[in-house]
N, C-alpha and C positions, 0 to 999 in steps of 0.2 A: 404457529410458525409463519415467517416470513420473509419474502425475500427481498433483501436490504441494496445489493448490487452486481452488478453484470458488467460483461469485458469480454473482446474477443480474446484478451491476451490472457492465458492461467497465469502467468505471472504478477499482473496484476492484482488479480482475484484473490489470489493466494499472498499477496502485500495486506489488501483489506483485509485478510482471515485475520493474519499473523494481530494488526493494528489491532483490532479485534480483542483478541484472544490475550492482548497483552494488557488492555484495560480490561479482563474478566467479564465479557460480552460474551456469553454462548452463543457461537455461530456455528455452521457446518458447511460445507462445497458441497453442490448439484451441479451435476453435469460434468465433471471434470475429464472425462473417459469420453463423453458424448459427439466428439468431431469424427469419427469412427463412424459412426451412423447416417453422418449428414451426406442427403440426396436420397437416404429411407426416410428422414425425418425432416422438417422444418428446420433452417441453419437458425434462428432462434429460440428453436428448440433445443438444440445443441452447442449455445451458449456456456458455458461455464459461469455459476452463479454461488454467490451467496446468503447462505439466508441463518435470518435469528431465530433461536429454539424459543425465541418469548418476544413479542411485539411489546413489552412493556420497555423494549430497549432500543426501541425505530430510534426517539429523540435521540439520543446521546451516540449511538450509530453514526446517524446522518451528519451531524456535529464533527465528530471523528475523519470520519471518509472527507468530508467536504475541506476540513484543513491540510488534508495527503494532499488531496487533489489541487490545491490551492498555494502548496509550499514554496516558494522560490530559495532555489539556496544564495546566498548572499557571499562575492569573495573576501576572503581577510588576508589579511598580511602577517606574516608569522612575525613573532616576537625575537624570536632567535637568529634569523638569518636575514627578513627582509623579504623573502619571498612572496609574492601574492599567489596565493594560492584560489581554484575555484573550492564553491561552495559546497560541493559535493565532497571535498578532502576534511576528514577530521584530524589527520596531523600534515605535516607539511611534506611534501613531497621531495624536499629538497632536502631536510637536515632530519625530518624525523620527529620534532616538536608536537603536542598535540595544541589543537586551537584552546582558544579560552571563551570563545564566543557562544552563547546558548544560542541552539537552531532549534 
């Protein structure tokens, strides 16, 4: 076992499981409950982490994590209305349309 990445946010943390768990990486969350304790414990002890049930998956992990962490979303202009939409919208805000654009 090993632990692959840390965040103060569980939100986060719980982004990297999901990315994880969706390419068939066995991971698991430490610490997730652990901000409860902190000032009995070390606040990086109390971290919220994730870590892989098999180190033979650091490579393709760190690969993974480092493209979330690296994404920009990109705006597009809907085909249907004209609208520019941001990159975070997968259909248009305005009419409804979904993008066409692979993100």
């Amino acid at each position: 076992m090993m632990r692959i990445y840390t965040n103060n946010d569980r939100f986060m943390v719980w982004q990297v499981k999901q990315l994880l768990d969706e390419h068939k990486i066995p991971c698991f969350i430490k610490n997730e409950f652990a901000s409860g304790a902190m000032g009995e414990l070390s606040p990086l002890d109390c971290q919220p982490e994730v870590w892989l049930n098999d180190g033979s998956w650091q490579a393709r992990a760190e690969i993974l994590i480092e493209q979330m962490e690296n994404h920009t979303a990109v705006e597009w202009v809907c085909s249907g209305c004209g609208e520019t939409n941001g990159g975070n919208f997968e259909v248009c805000w305005q009419c409804g349309q979904e993008t066409h654009i692979d993100q």
